[in-house]
C-alpha positions as CSV (number, residue, x, y, z in Angstrom):
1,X,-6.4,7.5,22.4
2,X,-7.4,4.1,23.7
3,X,-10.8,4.1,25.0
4,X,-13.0,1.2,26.2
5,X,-16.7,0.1,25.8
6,X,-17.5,-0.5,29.8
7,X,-18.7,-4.4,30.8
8,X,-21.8,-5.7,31.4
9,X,-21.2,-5.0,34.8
10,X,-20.0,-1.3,34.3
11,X,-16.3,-1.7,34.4
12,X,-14.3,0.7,32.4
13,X,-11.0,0.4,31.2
14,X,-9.0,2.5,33.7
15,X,-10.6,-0.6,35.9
16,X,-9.0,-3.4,33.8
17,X,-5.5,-1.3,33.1
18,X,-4.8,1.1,36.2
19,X,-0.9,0.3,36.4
20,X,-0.3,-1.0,32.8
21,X,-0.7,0.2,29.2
22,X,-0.3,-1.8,26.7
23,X,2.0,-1.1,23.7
24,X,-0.6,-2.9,20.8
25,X,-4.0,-4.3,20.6
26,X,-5.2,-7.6,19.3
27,X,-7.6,-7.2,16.7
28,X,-10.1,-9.3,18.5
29,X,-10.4,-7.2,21.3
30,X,-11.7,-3.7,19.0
31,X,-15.2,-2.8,19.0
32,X,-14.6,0.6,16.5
33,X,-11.7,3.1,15.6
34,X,-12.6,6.8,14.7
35,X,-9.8,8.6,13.6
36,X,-9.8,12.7,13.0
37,X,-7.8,14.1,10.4
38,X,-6.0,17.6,10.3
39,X,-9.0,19.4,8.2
40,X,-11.1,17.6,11.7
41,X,-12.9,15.8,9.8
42,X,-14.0,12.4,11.3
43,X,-13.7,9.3,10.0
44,X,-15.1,5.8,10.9
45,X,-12.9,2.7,10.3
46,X,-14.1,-1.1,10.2
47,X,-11.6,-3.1,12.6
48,X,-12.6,-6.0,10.3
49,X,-10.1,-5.2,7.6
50,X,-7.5,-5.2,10.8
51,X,-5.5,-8.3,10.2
52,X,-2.8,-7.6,12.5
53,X,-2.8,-5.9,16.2
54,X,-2.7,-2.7,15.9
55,X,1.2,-0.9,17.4
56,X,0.5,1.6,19.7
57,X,4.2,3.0,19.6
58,X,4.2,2.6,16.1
59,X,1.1,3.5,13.8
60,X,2.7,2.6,10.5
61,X,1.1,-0.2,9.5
62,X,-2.2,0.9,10.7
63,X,-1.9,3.3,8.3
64,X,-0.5,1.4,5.3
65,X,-3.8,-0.9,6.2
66,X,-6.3,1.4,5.9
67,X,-4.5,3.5,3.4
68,X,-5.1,6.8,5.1
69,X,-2.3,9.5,3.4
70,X,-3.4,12.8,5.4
71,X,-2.2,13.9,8.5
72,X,-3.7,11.9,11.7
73,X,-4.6,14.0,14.4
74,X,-6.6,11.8,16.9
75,X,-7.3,7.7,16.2
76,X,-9.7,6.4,18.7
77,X,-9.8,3.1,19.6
78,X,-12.5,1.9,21.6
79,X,-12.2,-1.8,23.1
80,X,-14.8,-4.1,23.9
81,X,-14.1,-4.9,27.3
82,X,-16.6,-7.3,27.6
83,X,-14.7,-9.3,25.4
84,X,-11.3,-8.9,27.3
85,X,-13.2,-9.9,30.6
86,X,-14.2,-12.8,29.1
87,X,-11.0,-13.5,27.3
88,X,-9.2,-12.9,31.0
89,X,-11.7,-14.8,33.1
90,X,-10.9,-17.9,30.9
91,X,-7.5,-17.6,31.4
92,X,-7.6,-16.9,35.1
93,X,-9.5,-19.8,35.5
94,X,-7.0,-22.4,33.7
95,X,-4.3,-20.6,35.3
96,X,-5.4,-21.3,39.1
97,X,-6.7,-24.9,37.7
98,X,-2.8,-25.7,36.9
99,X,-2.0,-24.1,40.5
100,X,-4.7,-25.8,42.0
101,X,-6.0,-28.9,40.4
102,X,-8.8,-30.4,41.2
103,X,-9.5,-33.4,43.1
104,X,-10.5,-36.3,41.2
């Protein structure tokens, strides 16, 4: 489950990803991951110890990472989008300057 912490400005992630899902998630871009195991019991994870993105087609390594041995049910990711806006205005923005350079 890939969730998203809305903007400043309220935007959620349906709003930043309406036609496209991506297949892993850059470390940089997590704000928490809550995963639920068989017996349901919750548990929080620290996206610190991430040091790759994580695979979204293949969990493997997430759970080699964070050593987690029982059966998965649910793991929640939750993105700051604030930090993807951010990341995607700056990007934008040197994108249309190489289109569009500015007059000196």
């Amino acid at each position: 489950m890939l969730l998203g912490k809305k903007t400043k400005d309220g935007k959620t992630l349906q709003e930043f990803m309406s036609e496209t899902f991506p297949v892993e998630v850059p470390v940089e871009y997590i704000f928490s991951i809550k995963v639920t195991t068989g017996k349901e019991e919750v548990l929080e994870l620290d996206p610190d110890e991430l040091i790759t993105p994580i695979d979204l087609q293949d969990l493997s390594s997430f759970y080699k990472n964070y050593r987690l041995s029982e059966h998965i049910n649910i793991v929640e990711i939750i993105l700051d989008l604030q930090a993807v806006e951010d990341k995607m205005l700056v990007e934008t923005s040197s994108f249309i300057d190489k289109i569009f350079p500015k007059d000196e």
